[in-house]
MARRO-986349 format. One line per 3 residues: number of its first residue (from 1); their letters; for each residue x negated, y negated, z of C-alpha. Coordinates in steps of 0.05 Angstrom, whole numbers. Example, Ala and Ser with C-alpha at 12.3 -4.5 7.8 and 13.67 -1.06 7.14 Angstrom:
<pts>
1> as> -246:90:156  -273:21:143
</pts>
This chain:
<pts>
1> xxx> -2901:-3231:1444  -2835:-3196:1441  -2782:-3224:1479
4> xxx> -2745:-3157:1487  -2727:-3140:1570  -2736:-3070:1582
7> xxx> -2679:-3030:1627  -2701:-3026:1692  -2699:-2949:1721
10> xxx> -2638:-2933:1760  -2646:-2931:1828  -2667:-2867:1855
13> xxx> -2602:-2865:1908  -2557:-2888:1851  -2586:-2825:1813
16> xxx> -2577:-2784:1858  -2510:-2803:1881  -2480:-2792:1806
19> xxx> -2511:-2720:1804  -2477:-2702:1859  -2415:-2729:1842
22> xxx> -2429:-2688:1782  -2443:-2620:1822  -2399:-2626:1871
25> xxx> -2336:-2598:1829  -2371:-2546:1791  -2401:-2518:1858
28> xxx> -2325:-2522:1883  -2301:-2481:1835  -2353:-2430:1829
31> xxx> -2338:-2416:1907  -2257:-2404:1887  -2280:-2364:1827
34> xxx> -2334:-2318:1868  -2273:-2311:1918  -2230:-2284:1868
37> xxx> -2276:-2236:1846  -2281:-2210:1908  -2209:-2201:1919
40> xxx> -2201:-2177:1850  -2251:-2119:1863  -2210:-2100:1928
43> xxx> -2176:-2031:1895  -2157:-2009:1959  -2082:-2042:1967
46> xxx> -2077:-2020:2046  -2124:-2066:2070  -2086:-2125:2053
49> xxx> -2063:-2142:2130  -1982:-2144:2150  -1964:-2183:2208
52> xxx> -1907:-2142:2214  -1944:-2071:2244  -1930:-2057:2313
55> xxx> -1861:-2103:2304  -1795:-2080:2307  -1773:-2066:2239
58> xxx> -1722:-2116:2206  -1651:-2110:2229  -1622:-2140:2164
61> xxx> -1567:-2087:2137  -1562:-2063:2069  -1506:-2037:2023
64> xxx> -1501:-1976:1995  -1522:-1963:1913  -1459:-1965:1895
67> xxx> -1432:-1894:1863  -1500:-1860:1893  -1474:-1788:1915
70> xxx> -1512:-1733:1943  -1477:-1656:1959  -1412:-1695:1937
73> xxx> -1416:-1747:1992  -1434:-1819:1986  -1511:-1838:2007
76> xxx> -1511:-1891:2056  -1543:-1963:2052  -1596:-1981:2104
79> xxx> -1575:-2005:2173  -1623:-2017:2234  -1593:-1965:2271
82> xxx> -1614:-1913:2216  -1693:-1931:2230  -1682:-1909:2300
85> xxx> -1698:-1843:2332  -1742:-1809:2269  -1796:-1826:2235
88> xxx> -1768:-1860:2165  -1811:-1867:2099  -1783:-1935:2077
91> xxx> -1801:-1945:2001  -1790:-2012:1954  -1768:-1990:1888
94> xxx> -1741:-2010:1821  -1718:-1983:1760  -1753:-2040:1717
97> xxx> -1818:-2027:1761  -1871:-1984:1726  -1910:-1955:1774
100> xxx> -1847:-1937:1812  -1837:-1887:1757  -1903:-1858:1770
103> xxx> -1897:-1847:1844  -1826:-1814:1841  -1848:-1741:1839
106> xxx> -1890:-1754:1887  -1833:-1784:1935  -1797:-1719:1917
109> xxx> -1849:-1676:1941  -1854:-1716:2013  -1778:-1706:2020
112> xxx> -1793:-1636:2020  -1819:-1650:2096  -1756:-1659:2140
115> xxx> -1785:-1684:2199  -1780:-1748:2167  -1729:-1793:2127
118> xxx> -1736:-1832:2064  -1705:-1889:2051  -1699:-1923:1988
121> xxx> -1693:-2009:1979  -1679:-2016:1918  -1699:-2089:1892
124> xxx> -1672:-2139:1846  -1641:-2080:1807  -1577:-2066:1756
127> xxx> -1535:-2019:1796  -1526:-1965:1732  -1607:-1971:1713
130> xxx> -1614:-1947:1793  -1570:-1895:1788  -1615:-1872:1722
133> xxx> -1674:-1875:1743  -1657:-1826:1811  -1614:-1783:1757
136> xxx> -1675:-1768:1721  -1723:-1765:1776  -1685:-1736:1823
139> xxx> -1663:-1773:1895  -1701:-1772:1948  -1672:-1821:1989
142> xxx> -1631:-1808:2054  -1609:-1872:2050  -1614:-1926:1997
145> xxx> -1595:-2012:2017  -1586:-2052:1962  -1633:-2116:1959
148> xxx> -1590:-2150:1905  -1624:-2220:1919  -1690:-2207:1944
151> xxx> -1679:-2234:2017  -1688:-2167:2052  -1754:-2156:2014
154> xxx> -1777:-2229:2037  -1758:-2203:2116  -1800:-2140:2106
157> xxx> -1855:-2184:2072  -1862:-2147:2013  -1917:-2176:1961
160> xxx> -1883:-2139:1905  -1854:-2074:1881  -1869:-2016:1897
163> xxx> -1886:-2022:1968  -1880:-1961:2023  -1871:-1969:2104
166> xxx> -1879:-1912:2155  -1832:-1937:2220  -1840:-1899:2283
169> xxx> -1783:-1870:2328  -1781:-1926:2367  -1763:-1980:2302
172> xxx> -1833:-2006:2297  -1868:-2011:2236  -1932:-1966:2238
175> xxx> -1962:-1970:2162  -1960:-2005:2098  -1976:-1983:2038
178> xxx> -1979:-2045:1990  -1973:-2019:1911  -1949:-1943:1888
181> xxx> -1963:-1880:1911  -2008:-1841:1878  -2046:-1768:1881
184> xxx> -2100:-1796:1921  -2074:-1842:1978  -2017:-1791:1990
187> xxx> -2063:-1740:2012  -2125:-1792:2047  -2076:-1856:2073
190> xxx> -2004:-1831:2076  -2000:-1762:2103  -2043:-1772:2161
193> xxx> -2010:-1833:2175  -1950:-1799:2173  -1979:-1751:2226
196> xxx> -2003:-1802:2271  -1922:-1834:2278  -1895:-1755:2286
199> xxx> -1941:-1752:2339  -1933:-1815:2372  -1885:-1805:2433
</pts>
């Protein structure tokens, strides 16, 4: 007669208790992972929300690009009084920023409507490399405020560079573009929301 003890089977609770323990995590992250994918596969940069539509837009002045000249005068910086009275096309810009390049000629061809300004903020940028950059493209800017350090973009709650505002006559922001302008949302997201703040009373 052997004398060998066999294991008794784990209790069914215990079992089930360390499978869960087990699951638990991977279930976890498949959740954050399936979430990502989802915002991943959201191409369409506009409907990420802004708590800042229908607010005043920020007062926070800006300085001039320095040695920016347009018809032999200086171009002015941004100042809150400027976004008052017209509609203004406010657009976040670099030099270093990629797409930026892409959407200039595109910025050029909106400045060619004069019932509305543009105004450049030019981010985290070397003051020569901005002048470049609107040398070769060509300026469309009314006005261009310097955001040297970043804080004014953090005010208008940009996520990154480029980013494009529409603000009414009366200061408020009315749109947001988040990410560049391009062929397509020029002519189906910007223009008519263009038309909608030149028509707003």
């Amino acid at each position: 007669m052997s004398s060998e003890l066999k294991a008794a089977p784990p209790a069914p609770s215990r079992s089930l208790g360390r499978r869960l323990m087990v699951a638990l995590p991977l279930l976890v992250f498949a959740g954050l992972v399936a979430a990502f994918l989802i915002r991943l596969g959201n191409d369409d940069p506009s409907r990420i929300p802004s708590a800042l539509i229908g607010r005043p837009a920020p007062a926070t002045p800006l300085p001039p690009l320095d040695g920016l000249t347009a018809a032999g005068q200086a171009v002015p910086g941004l100042s809150p009084q400027s976004l008052q009275g017209r509609v203004s096309l406010v657009n976040v810009w670099a030099s270093w920023c990629v797409p930026c390049h892409d959407e200039a000629p595109l910025l050029n061809a909106l400045r060619a409507d004069r019932r509305l300004q543009i105004i450049g903020i030019n981010y985290k940028d070397v003051t020569d490399n901005a002048r470049r950059f609107l040398g070769r493209y060509g300026n469309p800017f009314d006005a261009v405020g310097v955001d040297a350090n970043g804080r004014g973009a953090i005010e208008w709650g940009v996520y990154g560079v480029p980013e494009t505002f529409i603000v009414g006559r009366d200061g408020r922001i009315a749109y947001k573009l988040v990410g560049p302008i391009t062929a397509d949302n020029i002519e189906a997201v910007l223009k008519p929301e263009i038309e909608k703040a030149l028509a707003a009373k």
